[in-house]
C-alpha positions in Angstrom: 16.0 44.1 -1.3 17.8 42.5 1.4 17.3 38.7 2.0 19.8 38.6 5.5 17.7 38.2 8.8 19.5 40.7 11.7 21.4 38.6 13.8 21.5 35.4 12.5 24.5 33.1 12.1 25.1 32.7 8.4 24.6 28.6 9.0 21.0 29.8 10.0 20.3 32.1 7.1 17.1 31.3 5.0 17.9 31.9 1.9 19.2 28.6 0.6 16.0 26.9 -0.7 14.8 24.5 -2.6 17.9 21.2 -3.2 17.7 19.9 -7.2 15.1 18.4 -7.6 12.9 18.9 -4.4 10.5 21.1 -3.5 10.6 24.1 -1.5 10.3 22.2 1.9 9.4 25.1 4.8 9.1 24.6 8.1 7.3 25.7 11.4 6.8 25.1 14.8 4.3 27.1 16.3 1.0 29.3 14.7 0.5 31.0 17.9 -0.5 34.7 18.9 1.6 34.9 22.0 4.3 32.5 21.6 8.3 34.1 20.5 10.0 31.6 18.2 12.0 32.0 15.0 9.5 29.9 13.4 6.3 30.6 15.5 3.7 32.6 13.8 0.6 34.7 14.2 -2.4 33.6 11.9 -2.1 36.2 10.1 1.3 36.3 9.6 0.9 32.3 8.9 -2.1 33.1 6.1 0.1 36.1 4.7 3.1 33.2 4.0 1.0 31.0 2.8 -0.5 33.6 -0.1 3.1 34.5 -1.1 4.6 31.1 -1.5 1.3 30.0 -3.5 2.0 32.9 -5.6 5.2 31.2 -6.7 4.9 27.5 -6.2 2.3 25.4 -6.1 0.9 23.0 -3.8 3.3 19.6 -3.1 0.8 16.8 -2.1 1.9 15.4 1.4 0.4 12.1 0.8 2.7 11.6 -2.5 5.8 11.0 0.2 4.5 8.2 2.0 1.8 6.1 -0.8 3.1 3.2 -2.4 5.5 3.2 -5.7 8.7 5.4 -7.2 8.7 8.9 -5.4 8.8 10.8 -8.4 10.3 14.4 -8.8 8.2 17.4 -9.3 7.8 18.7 -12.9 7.4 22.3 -11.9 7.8 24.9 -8.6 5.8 22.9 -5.6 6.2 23.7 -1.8 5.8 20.7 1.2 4.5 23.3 4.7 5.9 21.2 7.3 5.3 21.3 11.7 7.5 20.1 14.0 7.4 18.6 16.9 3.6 18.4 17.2 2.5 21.5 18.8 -1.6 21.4 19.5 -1.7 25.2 18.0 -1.1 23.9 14.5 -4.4 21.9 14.9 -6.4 25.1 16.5 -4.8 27.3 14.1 -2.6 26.2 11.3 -5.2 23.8 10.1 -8.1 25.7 9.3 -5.7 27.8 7.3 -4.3 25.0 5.8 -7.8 24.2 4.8 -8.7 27.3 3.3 -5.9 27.3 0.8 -6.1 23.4 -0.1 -2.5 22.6 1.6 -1.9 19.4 3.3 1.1 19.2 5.2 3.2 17.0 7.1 3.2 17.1 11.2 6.5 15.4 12.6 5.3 14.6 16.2 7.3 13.6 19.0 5.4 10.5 19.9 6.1 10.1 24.0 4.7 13.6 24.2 1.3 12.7 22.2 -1.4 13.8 24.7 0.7 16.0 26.7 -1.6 19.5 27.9 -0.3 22.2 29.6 -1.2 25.7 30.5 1.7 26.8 28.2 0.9 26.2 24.5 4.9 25.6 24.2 4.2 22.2 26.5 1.0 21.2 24.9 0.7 18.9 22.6 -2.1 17.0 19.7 -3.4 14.1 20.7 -3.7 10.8 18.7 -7.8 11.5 18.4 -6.2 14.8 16.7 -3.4 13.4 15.1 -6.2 11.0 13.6 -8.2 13.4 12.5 -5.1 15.3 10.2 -4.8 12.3 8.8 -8.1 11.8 7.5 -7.7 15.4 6.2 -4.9 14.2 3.9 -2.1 15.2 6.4 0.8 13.3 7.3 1.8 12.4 10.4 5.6 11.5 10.9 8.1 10.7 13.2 10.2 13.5 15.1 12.2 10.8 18.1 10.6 10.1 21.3 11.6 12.3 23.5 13.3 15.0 21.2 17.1 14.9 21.9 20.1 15.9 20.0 20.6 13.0 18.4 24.6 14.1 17.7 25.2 14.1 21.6 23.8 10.4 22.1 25.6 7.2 22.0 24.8 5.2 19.3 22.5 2.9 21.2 20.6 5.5 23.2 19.8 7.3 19.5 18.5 4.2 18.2 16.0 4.1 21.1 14.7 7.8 20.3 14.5 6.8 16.4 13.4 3.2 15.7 10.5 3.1 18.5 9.2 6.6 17.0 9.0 5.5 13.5 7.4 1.7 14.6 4.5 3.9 16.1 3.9 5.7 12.8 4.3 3.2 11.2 1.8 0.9 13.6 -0.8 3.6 13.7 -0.8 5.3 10.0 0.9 2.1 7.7 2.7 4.1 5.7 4.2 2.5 2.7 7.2 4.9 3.1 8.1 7.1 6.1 9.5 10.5 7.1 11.6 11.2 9.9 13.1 15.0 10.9 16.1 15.1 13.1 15.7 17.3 16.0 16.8 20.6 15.9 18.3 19.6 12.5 21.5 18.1 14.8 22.4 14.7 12.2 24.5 12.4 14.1 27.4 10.8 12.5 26.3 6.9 12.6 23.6 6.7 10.1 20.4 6.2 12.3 17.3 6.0 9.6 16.5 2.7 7.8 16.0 2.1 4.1 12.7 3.3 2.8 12.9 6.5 5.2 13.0 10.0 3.7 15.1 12.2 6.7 14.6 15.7 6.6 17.2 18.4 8.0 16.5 22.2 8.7 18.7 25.0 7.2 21.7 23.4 8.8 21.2 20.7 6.5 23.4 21.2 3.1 21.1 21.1 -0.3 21.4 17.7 -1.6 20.2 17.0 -5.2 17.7 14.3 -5.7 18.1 11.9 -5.5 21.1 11.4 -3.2 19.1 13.2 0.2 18.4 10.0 1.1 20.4 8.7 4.8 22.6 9.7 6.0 21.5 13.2 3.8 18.7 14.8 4.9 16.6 17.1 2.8 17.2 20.4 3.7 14.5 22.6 4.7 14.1 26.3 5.2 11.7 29.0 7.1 10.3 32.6 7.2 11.4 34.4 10.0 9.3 35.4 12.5 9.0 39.4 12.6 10.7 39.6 9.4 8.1 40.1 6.9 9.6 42.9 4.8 12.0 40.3 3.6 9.9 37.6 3.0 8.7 38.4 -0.8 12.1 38.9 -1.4 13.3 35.1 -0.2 10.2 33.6 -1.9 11.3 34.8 -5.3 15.1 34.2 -4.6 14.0 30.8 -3.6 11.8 30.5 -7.1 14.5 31.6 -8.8 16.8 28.9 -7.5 14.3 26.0 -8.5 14.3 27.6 -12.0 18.5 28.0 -12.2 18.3 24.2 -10.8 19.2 21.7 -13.8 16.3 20.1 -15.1 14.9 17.1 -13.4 16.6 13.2 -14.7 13.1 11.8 -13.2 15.2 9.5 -11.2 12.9 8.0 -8.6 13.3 6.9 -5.3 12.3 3.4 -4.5 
């Protein structure tokens, strides 16, 4: 069965999963009835992914990436759901699925959009009451920039303004021992941006990095189901199982 998605440039192609070493790290954007994205979702469509990637992986604890002490590689196949951007339709709808199948995920949040509401879900955003509450839920809330630019097409200086004051208000509000950043449309720029101690994560633009060298300037590559593609989905779950089994067995080298 096929695994190509119709029209999609071969950098943006899906099947690449899991990097040595990691888990399967998927993304979305949106779990939303009306909204057209490659990575926006129905509920059903959402639930159905869920049950097919629990089928073949199990759960990676969110919390495990940001708590104190050595990060420490899985032993078998795990998955990390991620969100970006910080859409308030993964709170209505994401996390109640989320729930039901014991997943805790990560939420990177554009923090000078926190609060934003608009008639269009696409502009409306959680709030830090909701935010707050995800995290009391086990989730993890992380830094996605201020504003959301491409950090590539920014001087050096103006990049460092999106970054640093996004991860000093997770950091402020949430104390993470370690934190998580996600560039923007996966777009890396080429002067390293992300302190020590930060774990930066790509998209599928982002090359698969064995742990543990995805550390800065290397982001840890993430993939995605696409939207109105379903038949093909069972098909790049187990291609991206069997690439975690083909993967050398873990060193248990641990990031600090």
């Amino acid at each position: 069965m096929t695994t190509t998605v119709p029209g999609t440039p071969p950098e943006h192609q899906p099947l690449t999963g899991p990097a040595p070493g990691w888990p399967l790290v998927v993304y979305f954007h949106h779990v939303h009835p009306k909204i057209s994205h490659y990575t926006a979702l129905s509920e059903a469509a959402f639930e159905q992914g869920l049950q097919l990637l629990l089928q073949h992986f199990a759960p990676y604890p969110a919390a495990d990436l940001v708590t104190g002490g050595p990060l420490t590689q899985p032993s078998r196949p795990t998955v990390l759901i991620t969100f970006d951007d910080g859409y308030r339709d993964c709170f209505d709808h994401a996390r109640p699925l989320l729930r039901r199948h014991s997943l805790t995920a990560v939420f990177f949040v554009i923090t000078d959009r926190i609060g934003t509401h608009s008639p269009d879900p696409r502009q409306s955003f959680l709030t830090w009451e909701e935010c707050d509450t995800l995290h009391e839920e086990g989730h993890i809330i992380a830094a996605h920039t201020r504003t959301h630019p491409r950090l590539d097409l920014l001087t050096p200086a103006a990049a460092h303004e999106e970054v640093t004051p996004s991860l000093r208000t997770i950091q402020s509000r949430y104390g993470h021992t370690r934190g998580l950043f996600a560039y923007p449309y996966g777009a890396v720029p080429r002067t390293d941006l992300i302190p020590p101690g930060i774990l930066p994560f790509g998209t599928v633009r982002s090359r698969p990095t064995a742990w543990p060298a995805a550390t800065g300037p290397h982001p840890i590559r993430r993939t995605y189901l696409p939207t109105g593609h379903q038949n093909i989905w069972p098909a790049l779950i187990t291609a991206w199982r069997q690439q975690w089994d083909d993967a050398p067995a873990p060193h248990q080298e641990n990031h600090p």
